[in-house]
N, C-alpha and C positions, 0 to 999 in steps of 0.2 A: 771403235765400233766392231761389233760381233761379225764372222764370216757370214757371206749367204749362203745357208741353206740348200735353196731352190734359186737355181739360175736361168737365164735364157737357153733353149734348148732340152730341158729336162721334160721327162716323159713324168705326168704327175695321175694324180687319182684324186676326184670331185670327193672331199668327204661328206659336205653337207650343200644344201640348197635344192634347187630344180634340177640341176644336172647331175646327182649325187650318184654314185658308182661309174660316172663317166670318166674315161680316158683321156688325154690329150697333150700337146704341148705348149707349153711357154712360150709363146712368142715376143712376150716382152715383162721384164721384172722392173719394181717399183720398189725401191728397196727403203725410201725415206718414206712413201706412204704403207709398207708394208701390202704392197699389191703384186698379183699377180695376172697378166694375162695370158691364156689358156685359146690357143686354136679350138675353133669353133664349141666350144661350151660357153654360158650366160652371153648369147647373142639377144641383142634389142633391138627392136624397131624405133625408127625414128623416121614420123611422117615430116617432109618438106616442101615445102611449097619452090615453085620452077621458079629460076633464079637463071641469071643470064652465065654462069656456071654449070648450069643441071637446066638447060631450058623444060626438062620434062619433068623433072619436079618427082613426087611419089615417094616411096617406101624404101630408109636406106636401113640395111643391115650391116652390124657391127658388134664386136666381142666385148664387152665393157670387162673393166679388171675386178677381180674374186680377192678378197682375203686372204693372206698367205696362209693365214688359220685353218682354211676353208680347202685347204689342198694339202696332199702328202706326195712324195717320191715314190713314185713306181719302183719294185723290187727289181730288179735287172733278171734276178733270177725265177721268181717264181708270178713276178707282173704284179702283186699286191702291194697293197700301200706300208710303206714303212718310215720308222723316225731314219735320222742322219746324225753317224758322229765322226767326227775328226779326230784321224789316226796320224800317225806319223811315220811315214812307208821311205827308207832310202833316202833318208833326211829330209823328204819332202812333204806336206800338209796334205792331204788329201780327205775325201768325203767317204765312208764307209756304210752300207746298207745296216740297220741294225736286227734286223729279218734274219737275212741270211749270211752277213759278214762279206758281202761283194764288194769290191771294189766299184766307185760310180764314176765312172770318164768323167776325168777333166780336167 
């Protein structure tokens, strides 16, 4: 299986949908379904009725997962969206901006 890409913790850029040129982070990677979830971008509602859990019931809000497609790496350097290639730095694998040649923590 191919390295991931886009991790947990990455700073990404919405490339397409409703939140498109939006910012944010990864807060959880789906790597078998090729998903990604994104701090507060494609937020849903989800009406529920009171339950002895939620005795008040009403309007829950939540991030549903985007597309890895759907998202690019923020440039470290210049904050725009860029591809990722794997370099080989000091014997070790590492993720490389291809923007601007930045090294990406991690």
């Amino acid at each position: 299986m191919a390295a991931a890409k886009i991790k947990k913790g990455d700073k990404v850029v919405v490339l397409s949908g409703k939140d498109k040129g939006r910012h944010g982070t990864v807060t959880k990677a789906l790597p078998k379904e090729g998903k990604v979830v994104v701090e507060g971008i494609n937020v849903h509602a989800r009406h529920t009725k009171p339950s002895q859990a939620r005795p008040q019931g009403g309007i829950v809000r939540a991030e549903a997962p985007l597309h890895i497609s759907n998202v690019a790496l923020e440039d470290p350097k210049t904050g725009k969206p860029t591809r990722v290639r794997f370099e080989e730095r000091d014997g070790k694998k590492v993720r490389v901006a291809v923007r601007s040649g930045e090294l990406i923590d991690g």
